[in-house]
gemmi code that builds the backbone of each chain (N, CA, C; Angstrom):
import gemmi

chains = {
    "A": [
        ("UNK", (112.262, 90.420, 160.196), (110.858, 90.749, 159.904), (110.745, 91.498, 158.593)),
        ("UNK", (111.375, 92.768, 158.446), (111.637, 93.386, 157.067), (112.046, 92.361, 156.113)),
        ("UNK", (113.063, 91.790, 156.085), (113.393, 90.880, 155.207), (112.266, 89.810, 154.732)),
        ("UNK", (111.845, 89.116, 155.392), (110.920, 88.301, 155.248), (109.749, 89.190, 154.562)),
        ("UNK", (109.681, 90.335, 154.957), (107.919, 90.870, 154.085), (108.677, 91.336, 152.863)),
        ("UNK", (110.118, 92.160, 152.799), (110.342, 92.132, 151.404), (110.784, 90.857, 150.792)),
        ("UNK", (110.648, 90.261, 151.081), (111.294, 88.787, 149.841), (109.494, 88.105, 149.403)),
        ("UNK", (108.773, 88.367, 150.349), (107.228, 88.084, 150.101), (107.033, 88.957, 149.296)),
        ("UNK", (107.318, 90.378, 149.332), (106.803, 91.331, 148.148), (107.371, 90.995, 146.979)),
        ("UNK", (108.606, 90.712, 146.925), (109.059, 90.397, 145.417), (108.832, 89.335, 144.576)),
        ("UNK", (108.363, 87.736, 145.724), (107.767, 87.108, 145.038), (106.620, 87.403, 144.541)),
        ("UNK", (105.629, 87.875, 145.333), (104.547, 88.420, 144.601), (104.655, 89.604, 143.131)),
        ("UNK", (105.728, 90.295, 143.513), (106.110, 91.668, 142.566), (106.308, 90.965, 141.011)),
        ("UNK", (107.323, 89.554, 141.434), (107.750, 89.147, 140.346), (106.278, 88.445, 139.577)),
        ("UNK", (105.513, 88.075, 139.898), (104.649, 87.436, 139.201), (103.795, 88.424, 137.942)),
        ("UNK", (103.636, 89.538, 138.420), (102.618, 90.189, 137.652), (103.108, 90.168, 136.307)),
        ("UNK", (104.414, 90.690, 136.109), (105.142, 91.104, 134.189), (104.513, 89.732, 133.931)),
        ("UNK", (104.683, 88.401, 134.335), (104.164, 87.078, 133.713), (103.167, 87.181, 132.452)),
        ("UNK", (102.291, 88.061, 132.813), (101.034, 87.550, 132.209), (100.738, 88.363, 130.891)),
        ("UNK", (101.317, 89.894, 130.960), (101.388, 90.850, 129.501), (102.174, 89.938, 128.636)),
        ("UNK", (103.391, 89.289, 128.501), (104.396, 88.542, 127.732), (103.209, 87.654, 127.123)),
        ("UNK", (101.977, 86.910, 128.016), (101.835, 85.790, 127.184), (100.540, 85.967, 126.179)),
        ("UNK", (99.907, 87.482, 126.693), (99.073, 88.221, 125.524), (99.397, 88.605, 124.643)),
        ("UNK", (101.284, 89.078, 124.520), (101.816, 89.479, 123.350), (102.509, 88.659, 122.054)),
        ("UNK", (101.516, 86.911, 122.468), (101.970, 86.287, 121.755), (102.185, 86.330, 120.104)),
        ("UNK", (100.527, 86.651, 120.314), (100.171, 86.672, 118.464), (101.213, 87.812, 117.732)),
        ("UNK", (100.499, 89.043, 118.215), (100.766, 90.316, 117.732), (102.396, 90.622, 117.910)),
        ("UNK", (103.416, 90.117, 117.561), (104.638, 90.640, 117.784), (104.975, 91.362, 117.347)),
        ("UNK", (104.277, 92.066, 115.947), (105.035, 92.833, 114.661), (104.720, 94.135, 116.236)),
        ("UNK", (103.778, 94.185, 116.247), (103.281, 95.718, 116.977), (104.240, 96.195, 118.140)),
        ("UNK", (104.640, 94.423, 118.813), (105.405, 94.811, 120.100), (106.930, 95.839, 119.286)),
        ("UNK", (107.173, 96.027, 118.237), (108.757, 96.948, 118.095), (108.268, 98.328, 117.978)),
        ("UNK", (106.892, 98.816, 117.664), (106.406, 100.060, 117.922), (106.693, 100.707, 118.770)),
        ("UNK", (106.752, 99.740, 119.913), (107.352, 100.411, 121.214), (109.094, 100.932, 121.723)),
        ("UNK", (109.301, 100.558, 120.472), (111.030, 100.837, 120.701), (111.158, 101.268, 119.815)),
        ("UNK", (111.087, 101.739, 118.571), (111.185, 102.499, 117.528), (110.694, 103.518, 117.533)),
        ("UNK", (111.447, 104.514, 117.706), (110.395, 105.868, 117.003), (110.393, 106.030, 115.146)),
        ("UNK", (109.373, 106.517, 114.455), (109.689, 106.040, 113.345), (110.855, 107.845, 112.862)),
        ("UNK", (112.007, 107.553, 112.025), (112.774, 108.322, 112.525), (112.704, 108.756, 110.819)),
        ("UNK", (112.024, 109.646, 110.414), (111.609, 109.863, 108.953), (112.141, 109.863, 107.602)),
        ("UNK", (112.116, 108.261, 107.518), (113.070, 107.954, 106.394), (114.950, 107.792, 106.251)),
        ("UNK", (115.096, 107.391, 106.639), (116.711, 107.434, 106.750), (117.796, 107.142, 105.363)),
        ("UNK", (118.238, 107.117, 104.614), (118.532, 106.104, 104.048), (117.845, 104.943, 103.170)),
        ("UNK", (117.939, 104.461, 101.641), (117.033, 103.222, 101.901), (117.789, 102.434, 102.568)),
        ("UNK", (119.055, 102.168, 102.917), (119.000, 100.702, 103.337), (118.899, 100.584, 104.698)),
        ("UNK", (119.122, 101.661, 105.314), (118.655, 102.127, 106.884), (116.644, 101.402, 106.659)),
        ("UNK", (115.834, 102.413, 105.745), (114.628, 101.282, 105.634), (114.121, 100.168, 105.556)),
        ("UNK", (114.833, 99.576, 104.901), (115.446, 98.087, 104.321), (115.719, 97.146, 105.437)),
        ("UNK", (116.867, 97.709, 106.137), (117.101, 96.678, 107.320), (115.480, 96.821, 108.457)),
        ("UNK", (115.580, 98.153, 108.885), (114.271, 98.260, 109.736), (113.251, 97.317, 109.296)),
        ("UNK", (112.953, 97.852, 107.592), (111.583, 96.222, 107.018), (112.103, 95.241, 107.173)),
        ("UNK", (112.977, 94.836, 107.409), (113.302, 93.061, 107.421), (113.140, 93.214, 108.789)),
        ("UNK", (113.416, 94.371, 109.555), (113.281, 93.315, 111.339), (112.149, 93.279, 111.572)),
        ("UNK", (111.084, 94.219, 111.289), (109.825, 93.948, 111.255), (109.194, 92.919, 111.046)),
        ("UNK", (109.841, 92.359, 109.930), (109.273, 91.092, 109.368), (109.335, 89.951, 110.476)),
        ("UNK", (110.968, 90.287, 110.723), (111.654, 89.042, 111.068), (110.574, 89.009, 112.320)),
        ("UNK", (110.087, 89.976, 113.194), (109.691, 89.740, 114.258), (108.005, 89.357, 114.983)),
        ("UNK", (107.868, 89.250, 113.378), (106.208, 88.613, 113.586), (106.309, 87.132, 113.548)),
        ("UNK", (105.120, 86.991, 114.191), (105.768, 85.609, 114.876), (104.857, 84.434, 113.961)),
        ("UNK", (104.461, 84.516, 113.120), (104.239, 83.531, 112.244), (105.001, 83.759, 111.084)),
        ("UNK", (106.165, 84.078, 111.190), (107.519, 84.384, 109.973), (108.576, 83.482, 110.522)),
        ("UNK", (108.959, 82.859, 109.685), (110.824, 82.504, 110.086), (111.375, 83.599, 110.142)),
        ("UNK", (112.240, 83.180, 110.912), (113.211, 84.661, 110.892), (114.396, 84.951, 109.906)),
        ("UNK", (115.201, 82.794, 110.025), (116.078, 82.840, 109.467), (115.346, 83.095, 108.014)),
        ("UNK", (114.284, 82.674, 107.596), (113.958, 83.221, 106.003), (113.930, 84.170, 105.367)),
        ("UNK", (113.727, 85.378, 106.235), (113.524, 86.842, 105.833), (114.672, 87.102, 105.271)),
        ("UNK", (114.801, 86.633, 103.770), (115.397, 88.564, 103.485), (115.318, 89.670, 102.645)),
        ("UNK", (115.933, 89.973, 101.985), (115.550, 91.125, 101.051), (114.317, 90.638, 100.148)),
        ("UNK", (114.787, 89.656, 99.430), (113.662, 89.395, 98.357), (112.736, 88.540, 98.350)),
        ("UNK", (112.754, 88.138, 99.586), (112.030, 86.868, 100.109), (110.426, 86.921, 99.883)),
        ("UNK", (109.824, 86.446, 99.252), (108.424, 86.324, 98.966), (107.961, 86.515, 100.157)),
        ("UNK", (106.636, 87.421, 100.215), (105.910, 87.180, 101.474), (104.765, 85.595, 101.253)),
        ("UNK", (104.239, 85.632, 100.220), (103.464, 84.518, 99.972), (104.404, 82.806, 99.742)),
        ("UNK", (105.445, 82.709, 98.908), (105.728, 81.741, 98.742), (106.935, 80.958, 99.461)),
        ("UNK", (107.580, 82.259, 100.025), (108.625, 81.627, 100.496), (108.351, 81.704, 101.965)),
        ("UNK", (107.780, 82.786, 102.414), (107.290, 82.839, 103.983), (106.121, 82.365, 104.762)),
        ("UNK", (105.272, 81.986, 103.397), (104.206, 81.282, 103.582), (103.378, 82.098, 104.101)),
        ("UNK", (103.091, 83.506, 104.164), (102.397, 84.520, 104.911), (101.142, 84.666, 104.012)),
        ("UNK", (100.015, 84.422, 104.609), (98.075, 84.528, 104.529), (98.458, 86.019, 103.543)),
        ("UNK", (97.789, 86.263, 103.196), (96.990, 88.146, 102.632), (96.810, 88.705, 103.657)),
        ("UNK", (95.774, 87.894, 104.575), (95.675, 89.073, 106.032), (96.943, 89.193, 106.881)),
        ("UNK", (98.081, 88.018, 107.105), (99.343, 88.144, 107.280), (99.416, 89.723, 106.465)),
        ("UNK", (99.802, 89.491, 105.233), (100.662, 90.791, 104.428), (99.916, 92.367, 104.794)),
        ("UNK", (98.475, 91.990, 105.269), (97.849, 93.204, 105.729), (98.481, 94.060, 107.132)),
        ("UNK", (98.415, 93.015, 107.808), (99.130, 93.193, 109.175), (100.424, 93.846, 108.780)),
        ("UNK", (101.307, 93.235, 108.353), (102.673, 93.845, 107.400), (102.201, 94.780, 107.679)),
        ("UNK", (101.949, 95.221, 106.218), (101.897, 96.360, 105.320), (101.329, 97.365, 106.442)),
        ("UNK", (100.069, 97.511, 107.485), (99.855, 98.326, 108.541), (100.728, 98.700, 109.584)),
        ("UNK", (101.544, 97.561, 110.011), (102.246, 97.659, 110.772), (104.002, 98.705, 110.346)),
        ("UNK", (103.521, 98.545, 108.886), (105.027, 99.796, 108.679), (104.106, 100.678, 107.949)),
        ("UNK", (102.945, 100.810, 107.943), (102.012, 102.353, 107.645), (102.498, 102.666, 109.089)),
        ("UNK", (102.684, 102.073, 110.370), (103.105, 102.716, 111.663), (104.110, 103.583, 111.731)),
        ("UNK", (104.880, 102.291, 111.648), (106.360, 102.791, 111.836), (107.049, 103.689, 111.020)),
        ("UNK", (106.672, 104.268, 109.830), (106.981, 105.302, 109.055), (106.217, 106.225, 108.712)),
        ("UNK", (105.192, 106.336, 109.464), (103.847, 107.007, 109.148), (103.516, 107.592, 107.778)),
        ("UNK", (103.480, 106.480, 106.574), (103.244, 106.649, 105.769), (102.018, 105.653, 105.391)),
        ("UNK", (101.529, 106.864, 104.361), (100.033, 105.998, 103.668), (100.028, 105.613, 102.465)),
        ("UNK", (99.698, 103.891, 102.951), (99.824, 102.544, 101.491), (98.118, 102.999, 100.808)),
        ("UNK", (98.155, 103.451, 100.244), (96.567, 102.632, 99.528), (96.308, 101.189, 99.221)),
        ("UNK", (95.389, 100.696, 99.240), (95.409, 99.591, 99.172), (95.458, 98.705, 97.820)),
        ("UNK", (95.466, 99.344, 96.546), (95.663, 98.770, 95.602), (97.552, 98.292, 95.611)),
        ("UNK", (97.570, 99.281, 96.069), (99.248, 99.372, 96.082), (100.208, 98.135, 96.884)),
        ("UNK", (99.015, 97.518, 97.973), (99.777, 96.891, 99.531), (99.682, 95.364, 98.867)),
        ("UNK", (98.406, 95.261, 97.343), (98.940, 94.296, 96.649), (99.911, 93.578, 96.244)),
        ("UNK", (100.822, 95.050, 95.172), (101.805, 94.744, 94.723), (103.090, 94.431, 95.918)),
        ("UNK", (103.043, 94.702, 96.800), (104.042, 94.404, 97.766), (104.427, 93.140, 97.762)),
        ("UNK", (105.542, 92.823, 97.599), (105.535, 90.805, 97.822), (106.730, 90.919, 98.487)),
        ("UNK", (107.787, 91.686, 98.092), (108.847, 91.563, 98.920), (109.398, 92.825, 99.795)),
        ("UNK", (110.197, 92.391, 100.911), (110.895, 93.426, 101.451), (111.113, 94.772, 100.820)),
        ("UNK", (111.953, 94.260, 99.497), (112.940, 95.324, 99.077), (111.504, 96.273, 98.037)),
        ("UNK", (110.495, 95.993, 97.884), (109.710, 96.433, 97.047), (108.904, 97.572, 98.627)),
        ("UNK", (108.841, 97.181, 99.397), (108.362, 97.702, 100.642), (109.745, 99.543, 100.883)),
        ("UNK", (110.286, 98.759, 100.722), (111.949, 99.946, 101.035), (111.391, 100.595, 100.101)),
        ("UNK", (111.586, 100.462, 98.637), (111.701, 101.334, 97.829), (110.126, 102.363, 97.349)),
        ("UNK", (109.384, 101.612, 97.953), (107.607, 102.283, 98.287), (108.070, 103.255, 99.563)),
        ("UNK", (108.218, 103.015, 100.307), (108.909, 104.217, 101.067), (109.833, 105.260, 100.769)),
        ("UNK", (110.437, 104.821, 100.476), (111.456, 105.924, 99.467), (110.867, 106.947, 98.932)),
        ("UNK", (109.974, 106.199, 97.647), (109.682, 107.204, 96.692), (108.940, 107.979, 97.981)),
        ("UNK", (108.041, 107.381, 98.241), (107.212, 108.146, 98.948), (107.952, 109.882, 99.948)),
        ("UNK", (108.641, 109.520, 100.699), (109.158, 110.570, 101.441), (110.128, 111.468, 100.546)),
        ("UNK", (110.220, 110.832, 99.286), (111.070, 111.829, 98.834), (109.969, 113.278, 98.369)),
        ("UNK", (109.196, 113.103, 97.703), (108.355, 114.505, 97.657), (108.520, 115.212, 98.851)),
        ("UNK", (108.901, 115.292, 100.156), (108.527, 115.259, 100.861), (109.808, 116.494, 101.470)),
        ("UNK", (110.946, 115.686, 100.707), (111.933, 116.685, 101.493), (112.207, 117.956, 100.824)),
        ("UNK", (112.835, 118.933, 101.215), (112.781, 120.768, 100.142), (113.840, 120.104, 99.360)),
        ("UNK", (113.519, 120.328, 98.196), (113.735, 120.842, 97.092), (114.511, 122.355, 96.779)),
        ("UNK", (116.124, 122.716, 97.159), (116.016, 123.942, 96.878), (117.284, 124.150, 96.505)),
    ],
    "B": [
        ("UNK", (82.300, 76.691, 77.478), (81.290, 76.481, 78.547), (81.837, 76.698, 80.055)),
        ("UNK", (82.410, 75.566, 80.484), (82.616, 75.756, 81.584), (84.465, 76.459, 81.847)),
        ("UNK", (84.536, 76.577, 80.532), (85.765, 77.767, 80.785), (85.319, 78.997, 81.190)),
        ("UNK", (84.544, 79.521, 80.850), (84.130, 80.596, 81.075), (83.593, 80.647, 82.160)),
        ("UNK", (82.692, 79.694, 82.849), (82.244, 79.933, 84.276), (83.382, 79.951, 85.368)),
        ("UNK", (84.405, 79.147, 84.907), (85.159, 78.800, 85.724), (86.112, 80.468, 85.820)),
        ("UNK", (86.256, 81.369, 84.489), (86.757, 82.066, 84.648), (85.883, 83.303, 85.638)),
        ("UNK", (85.065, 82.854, 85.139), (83.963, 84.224, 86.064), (84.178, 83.502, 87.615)),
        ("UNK", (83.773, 82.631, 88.081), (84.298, 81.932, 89.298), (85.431, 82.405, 90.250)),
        ("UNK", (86.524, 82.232, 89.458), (87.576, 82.937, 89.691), (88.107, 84.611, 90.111)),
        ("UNK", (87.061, 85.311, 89.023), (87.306, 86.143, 89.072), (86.359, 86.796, 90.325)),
        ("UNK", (85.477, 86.439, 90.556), (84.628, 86.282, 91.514), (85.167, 86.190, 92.652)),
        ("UNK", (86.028, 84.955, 92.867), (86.553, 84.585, 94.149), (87.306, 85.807, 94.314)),
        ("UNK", (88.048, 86.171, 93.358), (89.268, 87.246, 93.652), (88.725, 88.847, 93.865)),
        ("UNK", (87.436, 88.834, 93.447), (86.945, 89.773, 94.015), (86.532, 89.875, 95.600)),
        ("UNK", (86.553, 89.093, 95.678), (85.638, 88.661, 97.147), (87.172, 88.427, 98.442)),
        ("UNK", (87.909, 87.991, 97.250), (89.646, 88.018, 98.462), (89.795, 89.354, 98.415)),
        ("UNK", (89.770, 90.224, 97.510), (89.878, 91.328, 97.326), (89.366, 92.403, 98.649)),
        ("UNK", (87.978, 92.202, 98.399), (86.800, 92.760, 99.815), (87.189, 92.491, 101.152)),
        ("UNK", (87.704, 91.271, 100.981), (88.192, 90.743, 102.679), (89.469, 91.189, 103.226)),
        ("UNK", (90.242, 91.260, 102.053), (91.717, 92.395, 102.597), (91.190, 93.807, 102.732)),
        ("UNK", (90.704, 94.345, 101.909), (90.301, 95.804, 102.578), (89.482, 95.875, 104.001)),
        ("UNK", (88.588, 95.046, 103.886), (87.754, 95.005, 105.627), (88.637, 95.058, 106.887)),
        ("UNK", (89.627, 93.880, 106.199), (90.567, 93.453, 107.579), (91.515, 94.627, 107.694)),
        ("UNK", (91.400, 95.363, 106.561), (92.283, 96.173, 106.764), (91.929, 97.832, 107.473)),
        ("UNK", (90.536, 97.825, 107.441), (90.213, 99.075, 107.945), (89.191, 98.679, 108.908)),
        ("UNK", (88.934, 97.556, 109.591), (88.371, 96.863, 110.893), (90.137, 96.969, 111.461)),
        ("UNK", (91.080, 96.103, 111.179), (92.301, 96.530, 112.106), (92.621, 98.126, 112.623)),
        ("UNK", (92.590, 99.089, 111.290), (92.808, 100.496, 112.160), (91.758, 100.924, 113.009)),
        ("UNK", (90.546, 100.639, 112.686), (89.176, 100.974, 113.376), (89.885, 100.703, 115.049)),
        ("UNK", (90.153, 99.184, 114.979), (90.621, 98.763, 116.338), (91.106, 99.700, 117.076)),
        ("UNK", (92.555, 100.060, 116.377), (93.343, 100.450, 116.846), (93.431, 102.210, 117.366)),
        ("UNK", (91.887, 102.579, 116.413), (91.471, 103.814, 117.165), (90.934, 103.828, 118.111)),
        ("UNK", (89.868, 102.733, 118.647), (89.119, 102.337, 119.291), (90.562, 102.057, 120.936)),
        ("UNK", (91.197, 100.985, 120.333), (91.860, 100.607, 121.344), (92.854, 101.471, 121.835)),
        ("UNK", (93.566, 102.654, 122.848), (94.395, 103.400, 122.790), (95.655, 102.589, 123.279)),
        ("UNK", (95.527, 101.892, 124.049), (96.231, 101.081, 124.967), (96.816, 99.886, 124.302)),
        ("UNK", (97.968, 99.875, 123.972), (98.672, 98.920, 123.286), (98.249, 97.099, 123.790)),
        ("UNK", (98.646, 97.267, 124.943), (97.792, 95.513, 125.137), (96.314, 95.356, 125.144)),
        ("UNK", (95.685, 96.018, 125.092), (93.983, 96.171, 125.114), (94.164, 95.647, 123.425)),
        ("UNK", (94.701, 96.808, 122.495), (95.059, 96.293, 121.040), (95.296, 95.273, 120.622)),
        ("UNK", (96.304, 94.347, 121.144), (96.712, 93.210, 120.686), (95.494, 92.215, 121.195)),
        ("UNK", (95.105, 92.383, 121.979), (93.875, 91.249, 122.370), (92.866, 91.322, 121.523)),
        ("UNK", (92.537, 92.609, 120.979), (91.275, 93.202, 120.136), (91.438, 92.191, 118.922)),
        ("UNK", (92.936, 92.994, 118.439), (93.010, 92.827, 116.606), (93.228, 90.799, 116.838)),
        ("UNK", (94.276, 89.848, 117.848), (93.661, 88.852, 117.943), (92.304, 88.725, 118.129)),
        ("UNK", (91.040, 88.892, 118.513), (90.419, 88.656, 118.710), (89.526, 88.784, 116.900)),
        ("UNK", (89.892, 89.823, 116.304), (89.450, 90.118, 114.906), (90.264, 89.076, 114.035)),
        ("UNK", (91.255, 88.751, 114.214), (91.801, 87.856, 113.296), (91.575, 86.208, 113.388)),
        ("UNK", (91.098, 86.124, 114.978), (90.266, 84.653, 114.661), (88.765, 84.755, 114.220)),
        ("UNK", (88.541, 85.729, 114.282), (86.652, 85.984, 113.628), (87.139, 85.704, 111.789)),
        ("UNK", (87.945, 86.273, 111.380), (88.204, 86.048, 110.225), (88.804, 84.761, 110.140)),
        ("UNK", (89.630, 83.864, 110.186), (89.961, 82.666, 110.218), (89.374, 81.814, 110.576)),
        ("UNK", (87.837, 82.104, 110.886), (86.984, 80.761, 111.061), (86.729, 80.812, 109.983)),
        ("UNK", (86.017, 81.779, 109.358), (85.583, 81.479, 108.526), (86.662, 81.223, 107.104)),
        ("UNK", (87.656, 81.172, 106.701), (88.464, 80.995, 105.632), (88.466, 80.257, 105.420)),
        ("UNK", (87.595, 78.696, 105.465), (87.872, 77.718, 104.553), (86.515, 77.279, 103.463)),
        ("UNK", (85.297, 78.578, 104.041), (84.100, 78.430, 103.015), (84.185, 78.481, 101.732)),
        ("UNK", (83.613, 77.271, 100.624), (84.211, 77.321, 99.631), (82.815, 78.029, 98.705)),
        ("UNK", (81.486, 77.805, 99.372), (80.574, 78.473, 98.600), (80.576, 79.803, 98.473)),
        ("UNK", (80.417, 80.344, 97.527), (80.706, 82.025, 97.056), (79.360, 82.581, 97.525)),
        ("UNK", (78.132, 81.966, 97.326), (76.749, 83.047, 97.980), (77.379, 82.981, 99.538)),
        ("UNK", (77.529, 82.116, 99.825), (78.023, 82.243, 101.954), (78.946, 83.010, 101.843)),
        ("UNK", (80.441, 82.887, 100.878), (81.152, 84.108, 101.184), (80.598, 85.401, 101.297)),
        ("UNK", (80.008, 86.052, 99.955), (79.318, 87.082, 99.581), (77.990, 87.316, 101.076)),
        ("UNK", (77.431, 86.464, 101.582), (77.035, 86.977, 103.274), (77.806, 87.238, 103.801)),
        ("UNK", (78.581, 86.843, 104.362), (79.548, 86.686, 105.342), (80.418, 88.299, 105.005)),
        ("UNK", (80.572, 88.463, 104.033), (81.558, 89.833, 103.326), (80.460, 91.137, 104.265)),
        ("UNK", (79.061, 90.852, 103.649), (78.208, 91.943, 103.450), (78.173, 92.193, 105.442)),
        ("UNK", (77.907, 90.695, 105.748), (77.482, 90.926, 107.639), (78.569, 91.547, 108.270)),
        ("UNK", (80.190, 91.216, 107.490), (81.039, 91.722, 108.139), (80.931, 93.445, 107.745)),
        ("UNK", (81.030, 93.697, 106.833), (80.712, 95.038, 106.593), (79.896, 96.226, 107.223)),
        ("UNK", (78.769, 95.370, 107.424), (77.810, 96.167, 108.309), (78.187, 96.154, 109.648)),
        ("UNK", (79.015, 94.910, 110.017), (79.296, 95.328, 111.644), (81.087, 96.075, 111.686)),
        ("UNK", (81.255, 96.147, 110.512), (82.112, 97.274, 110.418), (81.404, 98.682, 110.819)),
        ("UNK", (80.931, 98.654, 109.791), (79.792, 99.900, 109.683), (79.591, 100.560, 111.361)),
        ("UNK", (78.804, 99.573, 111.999), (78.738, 99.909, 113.397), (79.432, 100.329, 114.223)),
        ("UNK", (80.711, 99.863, 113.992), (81.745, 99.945, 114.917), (82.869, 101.120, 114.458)),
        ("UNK", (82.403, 101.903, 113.736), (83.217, 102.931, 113.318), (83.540, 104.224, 114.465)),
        ("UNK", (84.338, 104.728, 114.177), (84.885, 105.486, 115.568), (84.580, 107.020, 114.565)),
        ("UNK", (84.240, 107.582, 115.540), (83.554, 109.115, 115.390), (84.904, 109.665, 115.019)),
        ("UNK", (85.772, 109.886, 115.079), (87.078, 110.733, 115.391), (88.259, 109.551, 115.080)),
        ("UNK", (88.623, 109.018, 113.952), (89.529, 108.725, 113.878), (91.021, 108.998, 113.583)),
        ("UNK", (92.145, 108.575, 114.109), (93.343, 108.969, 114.511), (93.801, 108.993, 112.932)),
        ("UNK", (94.582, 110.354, 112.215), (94.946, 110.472, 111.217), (96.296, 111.272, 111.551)),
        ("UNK", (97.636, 110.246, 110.645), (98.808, 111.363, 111.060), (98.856, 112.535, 110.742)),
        ("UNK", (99.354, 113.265, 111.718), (99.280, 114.812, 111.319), (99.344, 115.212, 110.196)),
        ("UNK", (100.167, 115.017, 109.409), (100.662, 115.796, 107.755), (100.156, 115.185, 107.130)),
        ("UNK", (99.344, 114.164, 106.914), (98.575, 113.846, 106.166), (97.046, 114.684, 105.713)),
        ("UNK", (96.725, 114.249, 104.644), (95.526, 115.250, 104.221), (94.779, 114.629, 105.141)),
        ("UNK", (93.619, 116.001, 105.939), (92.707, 115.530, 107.343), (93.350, 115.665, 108.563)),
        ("UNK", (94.668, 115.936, 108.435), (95.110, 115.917, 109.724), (95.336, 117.226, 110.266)),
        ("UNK", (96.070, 117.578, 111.374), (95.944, 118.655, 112.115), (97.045, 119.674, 111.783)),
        ("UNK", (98.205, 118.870, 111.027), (99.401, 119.782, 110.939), (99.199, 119.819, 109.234)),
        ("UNK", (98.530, 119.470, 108.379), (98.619, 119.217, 107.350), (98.524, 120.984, 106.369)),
        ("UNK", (99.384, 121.124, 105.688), (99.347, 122.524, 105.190), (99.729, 123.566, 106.039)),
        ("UNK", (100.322, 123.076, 106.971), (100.608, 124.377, 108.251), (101.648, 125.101, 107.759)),
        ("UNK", (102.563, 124.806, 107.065), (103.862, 125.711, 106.963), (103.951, 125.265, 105.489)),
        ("UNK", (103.446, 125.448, 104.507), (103.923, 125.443, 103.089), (104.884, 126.018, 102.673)),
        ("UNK", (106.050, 125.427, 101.838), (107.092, 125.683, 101.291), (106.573, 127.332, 100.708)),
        ("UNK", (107.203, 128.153, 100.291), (106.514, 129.461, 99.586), (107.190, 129.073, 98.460)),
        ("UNK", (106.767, 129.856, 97.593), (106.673, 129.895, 96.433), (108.020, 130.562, 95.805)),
        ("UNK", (108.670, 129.652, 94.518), (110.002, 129.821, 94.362), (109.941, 131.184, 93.930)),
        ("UNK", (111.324, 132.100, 94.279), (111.574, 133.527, 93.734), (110.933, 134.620, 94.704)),
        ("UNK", (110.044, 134.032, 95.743), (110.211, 134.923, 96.649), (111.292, 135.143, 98.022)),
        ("UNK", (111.565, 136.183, 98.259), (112.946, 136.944, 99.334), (112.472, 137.436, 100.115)),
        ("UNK", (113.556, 137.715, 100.694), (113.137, 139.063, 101.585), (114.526, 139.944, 101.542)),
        ("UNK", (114.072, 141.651, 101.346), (114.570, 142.371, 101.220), (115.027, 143.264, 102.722)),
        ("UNK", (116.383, 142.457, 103.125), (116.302, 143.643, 104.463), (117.060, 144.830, 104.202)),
        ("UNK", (116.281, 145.161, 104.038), (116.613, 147.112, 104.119), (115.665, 147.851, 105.110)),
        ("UNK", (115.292, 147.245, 105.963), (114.445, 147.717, 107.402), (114.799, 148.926, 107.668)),
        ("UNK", (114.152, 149.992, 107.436), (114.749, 151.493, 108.290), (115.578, 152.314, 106.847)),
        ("UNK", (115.928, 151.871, 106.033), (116.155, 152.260, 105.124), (115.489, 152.235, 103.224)),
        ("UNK", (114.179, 152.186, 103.558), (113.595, 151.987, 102.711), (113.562, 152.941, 101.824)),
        ("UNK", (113.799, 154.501, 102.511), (113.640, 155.657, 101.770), (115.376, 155.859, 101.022)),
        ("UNK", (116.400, 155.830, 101.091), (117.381, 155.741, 100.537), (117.904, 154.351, 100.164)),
        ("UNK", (117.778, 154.455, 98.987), (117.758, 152.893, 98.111), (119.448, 152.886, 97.806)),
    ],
}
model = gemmi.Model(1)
for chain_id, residues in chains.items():
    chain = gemmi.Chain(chain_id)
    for i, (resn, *xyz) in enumerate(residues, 1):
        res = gemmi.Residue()
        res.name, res.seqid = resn, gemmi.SeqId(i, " ")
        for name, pos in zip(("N", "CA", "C"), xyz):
            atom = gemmi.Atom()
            atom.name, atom.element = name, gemmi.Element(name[0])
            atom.pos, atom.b_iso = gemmi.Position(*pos), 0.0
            res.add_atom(atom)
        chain.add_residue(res)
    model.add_chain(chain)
structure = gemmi.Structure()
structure.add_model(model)
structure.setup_entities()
């Protein structure tokens, strides 16, 4: 009797996770927010790799295409509002602020790393 | 003649791509103040990114230039009273809390002995 109502609960149990997975289709860049804490600046190439998985993990990106210098427009084929999404999505993860003249010039990865960089370096003492 | 229109045209259009990345770009955080709840979010900002992708294949510039202004205003509307700003940033809550001091100042411990130097 137990057995039978738990194996009914788990089929039922198992169904629910189903349905968050297939809302998180579009938006993938956002789903690594949740596993990253942004850990303040590390390294650039500690940044570097983090921006490429970012990349890699939005889901209108190749993955195998991403890499360092990889065009966001020509080689990844990524919209402007694509590169917006980007560019917000690691204003997240490093809680740093792009202005937007700036999220222009962005085209590649490694131009993304080194905009971070400068950025946090004011940032650390000086002494 | 029509070099020149064509350049104003252009430059036009690129103003107007211009307008539509900043919207999308501060309608997405709007969202995301709005939305606290991470899957509530992703349904939202999809839901904002096909409102914008219908319309991306209008090639007339007065319909763009509506379309910019209507989106704007229902930006406008939808603005959040209290939006989420990281702490250390200017506006935020931790911002200026502990300033570096100023180089060349010390501290002198001679506590209790101030009168015999």
């Amino acid at each position: 009797m137990r057995c039978i109502r738990s194996s009914i609960l788990q089929h039922l149990r198992l169904r629910v996770p189903v349905r968050p997975v297939l809302l998180l289709e579009k938006e993938n860049v956002f789903i690594s927010k949740m596993n990253f804490t942004s850990g303040g600046g590390g390294g650039q190439d500690q940044v570097l790799s983090k921006v490429i998985e970012l990349v890699k993990k939005y889901d209108t990106a190749n993955a195998s295409k991403v890499t360092e210098t990889a065009d966001f427009k020509k080689d990844l084929s990524l919209d402007s509002l694509d590169r917006v999404e980007i560019v917000m999505a690691i204003e997240e993860e490093f809680s740093v602020e792009i202005p937007d003249e700036k999220s222009d010039k962005l085209t590649c990865c490694a131009d993304i790393a080194s905009f971070i960089v400068s950025e946090s370096r004011p940032k650390a003492p000086e002494s | 003649m029509s070099g020149v229109s064509s350049a104003a045209y252009f430059a036009r259009r690129a103003a107007q791509k211009e307008r539509v990345r900043i919207l999308y770009r501060r309608a997405l955080k709007d969202t995301l103040n709005w939305a606290v709840h991470r899957h509530i979010f992703y349904r939202d900002a999809s839901d904002l990114r096909e409102k914008f992708n219908a319309n991306q294949d209008v090639e007339d510039v007065d319909r763009i230039d509506k379309l910019i202004a209507h989106g704007e205003a229902e930006y406008d509307k939808w603005r959040h009273p209290d939006p989420y700003i990281v702490p250390w940033a200017p506006g935020g809550s931790k911002f200026c809390r502990n300033p570096t001091p100023p180089a060349g100042i010390e501290i002198v411990y001679n506590y209790g002995q101030e009168d015999n130097p």
